[in-house]
py3Dmol code that shows the C-alpha trace and the ligand (Angstrom):
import py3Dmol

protein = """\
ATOM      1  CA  UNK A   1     115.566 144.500  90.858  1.00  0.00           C
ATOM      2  CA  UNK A   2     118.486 142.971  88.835  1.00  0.00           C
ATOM      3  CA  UNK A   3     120.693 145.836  90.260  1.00  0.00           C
ATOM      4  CA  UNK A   4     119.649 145.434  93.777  1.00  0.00           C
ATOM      5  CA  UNK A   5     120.273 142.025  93.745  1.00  0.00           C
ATOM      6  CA  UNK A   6     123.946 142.719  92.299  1.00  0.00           C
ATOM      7  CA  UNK A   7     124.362 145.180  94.671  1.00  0.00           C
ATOM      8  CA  UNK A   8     123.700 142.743  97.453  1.00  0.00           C
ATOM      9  CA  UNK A   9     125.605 139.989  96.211  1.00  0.00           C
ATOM     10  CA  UNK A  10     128.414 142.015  95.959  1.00  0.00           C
ATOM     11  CA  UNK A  11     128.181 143.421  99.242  1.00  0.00           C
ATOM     12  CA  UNK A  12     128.107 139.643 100.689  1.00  0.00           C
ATOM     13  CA  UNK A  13     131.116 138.362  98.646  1.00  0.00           C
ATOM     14  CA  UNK A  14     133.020 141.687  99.680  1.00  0.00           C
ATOM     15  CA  UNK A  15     132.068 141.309 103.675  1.00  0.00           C
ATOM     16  CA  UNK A  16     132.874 137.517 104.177  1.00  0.00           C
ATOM     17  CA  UNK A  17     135.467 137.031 101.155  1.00  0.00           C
ATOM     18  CA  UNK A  18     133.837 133.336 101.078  1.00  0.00           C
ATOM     19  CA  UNK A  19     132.469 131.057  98.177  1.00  0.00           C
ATOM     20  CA  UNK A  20     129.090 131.107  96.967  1.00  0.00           C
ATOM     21  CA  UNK A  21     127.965 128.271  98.305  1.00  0.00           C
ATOM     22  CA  UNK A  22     129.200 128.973 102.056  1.00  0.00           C
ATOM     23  CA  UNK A  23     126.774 130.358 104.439  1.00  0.00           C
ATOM     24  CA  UNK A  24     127.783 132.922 107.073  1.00  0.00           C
ATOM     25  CA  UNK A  25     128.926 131.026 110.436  1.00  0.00           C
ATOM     26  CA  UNK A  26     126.136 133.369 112.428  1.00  0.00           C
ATOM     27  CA  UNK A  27     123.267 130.844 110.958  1.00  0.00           C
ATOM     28  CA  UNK A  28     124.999 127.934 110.649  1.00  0.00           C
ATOM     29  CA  UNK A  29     125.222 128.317 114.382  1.00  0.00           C
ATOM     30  CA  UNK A  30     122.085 129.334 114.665  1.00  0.00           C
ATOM     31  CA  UNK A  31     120.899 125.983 112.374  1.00  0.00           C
ATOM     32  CA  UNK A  32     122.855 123.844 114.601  1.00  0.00           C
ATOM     33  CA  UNK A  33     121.196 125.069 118.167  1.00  0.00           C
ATOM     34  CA  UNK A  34     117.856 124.375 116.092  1.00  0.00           C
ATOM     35  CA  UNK A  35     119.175 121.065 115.295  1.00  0.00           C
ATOM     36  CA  UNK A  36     120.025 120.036 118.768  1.00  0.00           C
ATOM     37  CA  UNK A  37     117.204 117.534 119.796  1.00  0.00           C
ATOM     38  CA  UNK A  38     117.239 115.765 123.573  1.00  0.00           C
ATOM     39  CA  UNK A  39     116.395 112.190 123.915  1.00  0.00           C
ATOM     40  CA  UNK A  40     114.700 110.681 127.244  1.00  0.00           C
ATOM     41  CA  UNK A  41     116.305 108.268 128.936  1.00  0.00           C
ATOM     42  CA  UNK A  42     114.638 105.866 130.934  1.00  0.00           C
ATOM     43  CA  UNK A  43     116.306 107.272 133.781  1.00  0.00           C
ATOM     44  CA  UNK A  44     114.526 110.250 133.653  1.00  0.00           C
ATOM     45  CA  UNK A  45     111.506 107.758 135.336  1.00  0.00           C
ATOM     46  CA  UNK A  46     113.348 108.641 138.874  1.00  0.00           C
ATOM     47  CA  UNK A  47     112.404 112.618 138.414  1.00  0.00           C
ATOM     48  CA  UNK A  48     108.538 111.574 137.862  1.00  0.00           C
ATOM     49  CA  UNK A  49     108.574 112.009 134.309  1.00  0.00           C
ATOM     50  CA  UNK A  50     108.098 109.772 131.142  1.00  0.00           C
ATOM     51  CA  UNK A  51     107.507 111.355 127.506  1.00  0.00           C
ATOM     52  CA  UNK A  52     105.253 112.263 124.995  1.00  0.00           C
ATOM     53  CA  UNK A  53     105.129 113.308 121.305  1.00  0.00           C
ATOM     54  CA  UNK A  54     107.571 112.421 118.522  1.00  0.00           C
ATOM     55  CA  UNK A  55     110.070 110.081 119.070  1.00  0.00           C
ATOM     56  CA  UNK A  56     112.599 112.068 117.653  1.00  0.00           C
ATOM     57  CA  UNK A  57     112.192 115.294 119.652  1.00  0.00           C
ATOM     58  CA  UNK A  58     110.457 113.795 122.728  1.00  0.00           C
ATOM     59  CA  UNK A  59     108.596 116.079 124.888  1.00  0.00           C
ATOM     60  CA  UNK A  60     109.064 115.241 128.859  1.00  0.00           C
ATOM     61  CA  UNK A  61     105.661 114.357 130.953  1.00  0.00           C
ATOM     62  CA  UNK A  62     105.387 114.831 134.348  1.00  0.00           C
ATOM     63  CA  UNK A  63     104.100 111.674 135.617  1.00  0.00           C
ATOM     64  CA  UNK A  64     102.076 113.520 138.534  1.00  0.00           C
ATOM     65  CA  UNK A  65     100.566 116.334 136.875  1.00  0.00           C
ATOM     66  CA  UNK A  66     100.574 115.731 133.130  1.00  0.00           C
ATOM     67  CA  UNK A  67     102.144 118.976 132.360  1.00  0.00           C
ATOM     68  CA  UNK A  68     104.136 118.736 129.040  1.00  0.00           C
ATOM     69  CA  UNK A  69     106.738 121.261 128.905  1.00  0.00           C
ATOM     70  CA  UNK A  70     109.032 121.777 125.382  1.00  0.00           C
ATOM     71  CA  UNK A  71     111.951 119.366 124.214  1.00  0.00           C
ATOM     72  CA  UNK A  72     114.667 121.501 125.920  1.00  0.00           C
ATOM     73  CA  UNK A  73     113.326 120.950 128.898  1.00  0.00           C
ATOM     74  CA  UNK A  74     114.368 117.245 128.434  1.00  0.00           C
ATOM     75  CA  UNK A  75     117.500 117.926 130.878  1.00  0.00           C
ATOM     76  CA  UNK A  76     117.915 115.992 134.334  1.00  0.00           C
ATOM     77  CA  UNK A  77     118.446 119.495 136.254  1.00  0.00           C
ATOM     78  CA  UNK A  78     115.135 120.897 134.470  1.00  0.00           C
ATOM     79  CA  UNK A  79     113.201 117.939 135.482  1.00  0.00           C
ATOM     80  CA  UNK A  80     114.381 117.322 138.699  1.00  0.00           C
ATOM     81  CA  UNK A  81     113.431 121.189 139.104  1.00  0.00           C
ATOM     82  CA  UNK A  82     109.800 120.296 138.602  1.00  0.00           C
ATOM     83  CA  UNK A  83     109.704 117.371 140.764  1.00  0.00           C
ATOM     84  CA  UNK A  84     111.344 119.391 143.623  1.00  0.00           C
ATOM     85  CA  UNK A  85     109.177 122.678 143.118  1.00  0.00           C
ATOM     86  CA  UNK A  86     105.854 121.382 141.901  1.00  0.00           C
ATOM     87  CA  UNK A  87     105.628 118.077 143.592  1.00  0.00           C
ATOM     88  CA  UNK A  88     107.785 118.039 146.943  1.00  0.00           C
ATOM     89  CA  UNK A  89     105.533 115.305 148.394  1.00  0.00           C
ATOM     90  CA  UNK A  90     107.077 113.178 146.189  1.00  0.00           C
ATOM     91  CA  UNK A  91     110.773 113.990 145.945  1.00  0.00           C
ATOM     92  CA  UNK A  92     111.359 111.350 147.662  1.00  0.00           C
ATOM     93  CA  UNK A  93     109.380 108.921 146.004  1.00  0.00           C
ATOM     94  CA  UNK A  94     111.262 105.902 143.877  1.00  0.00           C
ATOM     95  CA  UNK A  95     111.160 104.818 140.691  1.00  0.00           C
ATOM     96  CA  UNK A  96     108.664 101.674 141.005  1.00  0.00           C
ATOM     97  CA  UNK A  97     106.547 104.309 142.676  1.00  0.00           C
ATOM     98  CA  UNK A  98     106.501 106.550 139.295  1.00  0.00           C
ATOM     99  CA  UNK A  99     106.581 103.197 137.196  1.00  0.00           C
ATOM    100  CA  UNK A 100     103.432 102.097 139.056  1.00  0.00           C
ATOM    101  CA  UNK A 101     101.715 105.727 138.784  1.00  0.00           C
ATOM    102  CA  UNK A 102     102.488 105.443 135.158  1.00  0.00           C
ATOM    103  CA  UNK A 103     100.994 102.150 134.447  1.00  0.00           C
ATOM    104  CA  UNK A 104      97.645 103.613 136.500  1.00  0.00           C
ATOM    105  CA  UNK A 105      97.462 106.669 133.977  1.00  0.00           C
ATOM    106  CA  UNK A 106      97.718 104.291 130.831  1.00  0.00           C
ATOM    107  CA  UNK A 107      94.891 101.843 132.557  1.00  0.00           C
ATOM    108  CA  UNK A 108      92.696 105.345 132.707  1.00  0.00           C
ATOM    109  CA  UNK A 109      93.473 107.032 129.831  1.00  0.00           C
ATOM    110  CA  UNK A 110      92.742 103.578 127.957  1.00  0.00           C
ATOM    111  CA  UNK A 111      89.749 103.278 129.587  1.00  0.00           C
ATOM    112  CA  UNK A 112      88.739 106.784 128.805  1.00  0.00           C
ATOM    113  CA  UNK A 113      89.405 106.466 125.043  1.00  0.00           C
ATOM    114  CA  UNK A 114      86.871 103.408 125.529  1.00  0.00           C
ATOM    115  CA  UNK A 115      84.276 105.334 126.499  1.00  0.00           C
ATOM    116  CA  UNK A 116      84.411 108.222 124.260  1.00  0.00           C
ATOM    117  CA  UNK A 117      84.682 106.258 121.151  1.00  0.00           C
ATOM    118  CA  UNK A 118      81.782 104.213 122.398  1.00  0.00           C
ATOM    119  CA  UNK A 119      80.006 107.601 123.446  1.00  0.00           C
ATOM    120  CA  UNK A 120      80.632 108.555 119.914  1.00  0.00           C
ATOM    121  CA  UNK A 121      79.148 106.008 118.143  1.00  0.00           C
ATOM    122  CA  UNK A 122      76.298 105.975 119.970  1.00  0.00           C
ATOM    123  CA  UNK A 123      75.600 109.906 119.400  1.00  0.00           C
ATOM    124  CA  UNK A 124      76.546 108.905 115.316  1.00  0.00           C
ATOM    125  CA  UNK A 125      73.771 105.902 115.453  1.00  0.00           C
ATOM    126  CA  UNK A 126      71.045 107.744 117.885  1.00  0.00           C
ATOM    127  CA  UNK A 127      71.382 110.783 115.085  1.00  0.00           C
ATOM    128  CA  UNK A 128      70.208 108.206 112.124  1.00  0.00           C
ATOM    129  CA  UNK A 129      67.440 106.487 114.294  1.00  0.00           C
ATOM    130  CA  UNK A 130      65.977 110.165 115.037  1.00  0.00           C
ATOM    131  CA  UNK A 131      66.580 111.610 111.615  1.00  0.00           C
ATOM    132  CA  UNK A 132      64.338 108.216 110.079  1.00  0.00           C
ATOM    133  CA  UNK A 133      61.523 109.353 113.075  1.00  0.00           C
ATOM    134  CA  UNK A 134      61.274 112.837 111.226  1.00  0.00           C
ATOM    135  CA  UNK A 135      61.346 111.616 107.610  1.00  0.00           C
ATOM    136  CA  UNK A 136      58.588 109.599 108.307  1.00  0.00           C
ATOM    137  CA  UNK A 137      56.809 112.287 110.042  1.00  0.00           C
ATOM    138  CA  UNK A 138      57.092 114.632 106.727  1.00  0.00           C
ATOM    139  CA  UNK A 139      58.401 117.064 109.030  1.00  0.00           C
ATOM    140  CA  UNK A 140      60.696 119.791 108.508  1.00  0.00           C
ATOM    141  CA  UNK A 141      64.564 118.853 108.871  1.00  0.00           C
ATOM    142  CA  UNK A 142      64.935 121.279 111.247  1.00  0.00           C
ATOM    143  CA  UNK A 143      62.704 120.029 114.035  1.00  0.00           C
ATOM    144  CA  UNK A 144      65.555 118.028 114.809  1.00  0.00           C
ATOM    145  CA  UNK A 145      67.592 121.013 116.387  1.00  0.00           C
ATOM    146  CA  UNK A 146      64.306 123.207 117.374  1.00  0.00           C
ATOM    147  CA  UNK A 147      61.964 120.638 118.765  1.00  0.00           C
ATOM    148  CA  UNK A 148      63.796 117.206 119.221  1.00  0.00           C
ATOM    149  CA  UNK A 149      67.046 117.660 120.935  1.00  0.00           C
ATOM    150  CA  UNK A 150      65.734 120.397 123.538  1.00  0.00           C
ATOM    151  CA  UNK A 151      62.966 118.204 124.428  1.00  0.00           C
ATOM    152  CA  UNK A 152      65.253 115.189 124.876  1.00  0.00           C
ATOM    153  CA  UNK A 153      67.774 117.224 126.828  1.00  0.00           C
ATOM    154  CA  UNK A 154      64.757 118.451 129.375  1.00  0.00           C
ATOM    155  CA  UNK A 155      63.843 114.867 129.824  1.00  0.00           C
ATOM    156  CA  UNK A 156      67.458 113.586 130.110  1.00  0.00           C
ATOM    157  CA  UNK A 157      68.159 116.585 132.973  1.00  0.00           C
ATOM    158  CA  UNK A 158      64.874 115.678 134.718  1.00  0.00           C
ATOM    159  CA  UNK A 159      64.974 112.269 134.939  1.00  0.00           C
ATOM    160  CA  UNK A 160      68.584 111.787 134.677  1.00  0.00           C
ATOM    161  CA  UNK A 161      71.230 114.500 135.355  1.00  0.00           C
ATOM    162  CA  UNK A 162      73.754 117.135 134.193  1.00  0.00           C
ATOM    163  CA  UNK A 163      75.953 114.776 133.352  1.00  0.00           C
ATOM    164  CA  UNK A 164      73.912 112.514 131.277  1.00  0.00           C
ATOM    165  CA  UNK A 165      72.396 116.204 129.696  1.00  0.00           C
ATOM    166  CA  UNK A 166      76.172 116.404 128.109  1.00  0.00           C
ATOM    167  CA  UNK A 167      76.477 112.954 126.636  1.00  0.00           C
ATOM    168  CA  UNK A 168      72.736 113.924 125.472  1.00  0.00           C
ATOM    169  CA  UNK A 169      74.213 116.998 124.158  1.00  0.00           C
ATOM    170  CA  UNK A 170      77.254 114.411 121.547  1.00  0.00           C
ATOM    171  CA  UNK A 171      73.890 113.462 119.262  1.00  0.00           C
ATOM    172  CA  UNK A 172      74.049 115.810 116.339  1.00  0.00           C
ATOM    173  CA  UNK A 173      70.034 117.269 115.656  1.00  0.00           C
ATOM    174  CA  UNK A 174      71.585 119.826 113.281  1.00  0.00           C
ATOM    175  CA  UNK A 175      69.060 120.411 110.150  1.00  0.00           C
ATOM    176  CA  UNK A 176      72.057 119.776 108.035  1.00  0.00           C
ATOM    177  CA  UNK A 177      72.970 116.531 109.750  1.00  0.00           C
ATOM    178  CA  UNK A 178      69.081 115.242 109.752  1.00  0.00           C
ATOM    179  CA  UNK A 179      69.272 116.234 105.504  1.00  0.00           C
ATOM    180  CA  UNK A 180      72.613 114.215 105.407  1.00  0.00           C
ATOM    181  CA  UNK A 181      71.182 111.423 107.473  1.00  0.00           C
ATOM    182  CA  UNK A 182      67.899 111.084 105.324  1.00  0.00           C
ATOM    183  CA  UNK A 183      70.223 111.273 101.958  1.00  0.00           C
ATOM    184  CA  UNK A 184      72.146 108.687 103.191  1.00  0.00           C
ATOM    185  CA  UNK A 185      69.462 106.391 104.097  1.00  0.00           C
ATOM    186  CA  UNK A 186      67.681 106.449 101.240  1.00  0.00           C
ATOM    187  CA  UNK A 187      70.705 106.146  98.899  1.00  0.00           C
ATOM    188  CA  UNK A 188      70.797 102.785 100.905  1.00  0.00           C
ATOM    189  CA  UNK A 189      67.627 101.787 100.714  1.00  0.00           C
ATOM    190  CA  UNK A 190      67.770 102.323  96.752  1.00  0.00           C
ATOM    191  CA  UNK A 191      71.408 100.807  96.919  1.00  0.00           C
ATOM    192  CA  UNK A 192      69.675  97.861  98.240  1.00  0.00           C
ATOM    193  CA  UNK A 193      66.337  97.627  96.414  1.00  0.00           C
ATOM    194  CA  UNK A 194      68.350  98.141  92.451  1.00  0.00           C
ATOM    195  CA  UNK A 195      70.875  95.171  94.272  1.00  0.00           C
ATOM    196  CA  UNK A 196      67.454  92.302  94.972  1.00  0.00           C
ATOM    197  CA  UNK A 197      65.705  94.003  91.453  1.00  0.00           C
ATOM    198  CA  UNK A 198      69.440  92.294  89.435  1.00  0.00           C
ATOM    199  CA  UNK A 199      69.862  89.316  91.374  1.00  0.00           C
ATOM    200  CA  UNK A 200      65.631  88.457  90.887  1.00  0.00           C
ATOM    201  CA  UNK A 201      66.136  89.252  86.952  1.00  0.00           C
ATOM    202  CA  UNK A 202      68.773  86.787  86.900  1.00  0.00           C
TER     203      UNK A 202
END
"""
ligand_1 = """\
1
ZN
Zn 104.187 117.873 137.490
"""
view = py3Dmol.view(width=600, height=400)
view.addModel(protein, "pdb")
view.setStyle({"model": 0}, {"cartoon": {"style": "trace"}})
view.addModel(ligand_1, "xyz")
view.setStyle({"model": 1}, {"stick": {}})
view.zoomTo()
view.show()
């Protein structure tokens, strides 16, 4: 190992005649193309596209179709490209026309992230309200996930829709998540009862 290593070294110093601490110009060239990271420019708003990622290597996003291509892309010739090839209906469009299509796709994705945190919670509280139905039932855990949620999900498709099935479908019935549910409940409930048993003593 030692020799190989001397052999190697050798070699290096021999080949570039540098100092130790020099690397050889191939990677430093190499280091500085990786280096090399494009900014957007508000400008860019005219070709459709606005950005998205981090800050300091910004990816472009077409306004229009979302599409997110890499950081060297970031070039007004690349994105004009897009614009022209992708969406020639509006090539011609200004930039209060992009600014205005942008402002519509933050109102919906904001409104989006509304409803599936709110979608969320809902499936996270239904899952403890059904999970205290089959404690008290003495049931197995896992009727949750054989008996529970398929019934529900008939019902829901019947009377509801496909739609409402999937939203149906967010409310863990998992055996594991009805255990977890129970434990957690009744670590509050003895949370709470050992809290009113100290403050009566006193
Ligand atoms: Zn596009």
């Amino acid at each position: 190992m030692a020799r190989f290593h001397a052999f190697t070294w050798a070699t290096f110093i021999d080949s570039s005649s540098r100092t130790d601490d020099e690397e050889p110009s191939t990677s430093v060239t190499k280091n500085l193309k990786k280096v090399v990271k494009r900014k957007y420019d508000e400008d860019y708003i005219k070709y459709g596209f606005s950005w998205c990622g981090d800050e300091t290597a910004p990816r472009p996003q077409c306004i229009i179709c979302g599409d997110q291509p890499s950081n060297e892309s970031m070039l007004p010739s690349k994105l004009k490209r897009h614009l022209y090839s992708s969406h020639p209906s509006c090539a011609n469009k200004d930039k209060q026309y992009f600014k205005r299509c942008l402002e519509q796709n933050k109102k919906k994705q904001k409104k989006f992230m509304k409803s599936a945190v709110t979608v969320t919670e809902k499936a996270f509280e239904a899952s403890y309200h059904v999970a205290k139905l089959i404690a008290r039932q003495k049931t197995p855990h896992t009727v949750g996930e054989t008996l529970t949620k398929p019934a529900c999900m008939e019902i829901v498709r019947l009377m509801l829709g496909q739609n409402e099935v999937k939203e149906m479908n967010k409310v863990s019935l998992s055996a594991d998540t009805v255990k977890r549910r129970i434990h957690d409940m009744s670590s509050d409930i003895l949370g709470t009862l050992i809290n009113k048993l100290l403050s009566a003593d006193n």
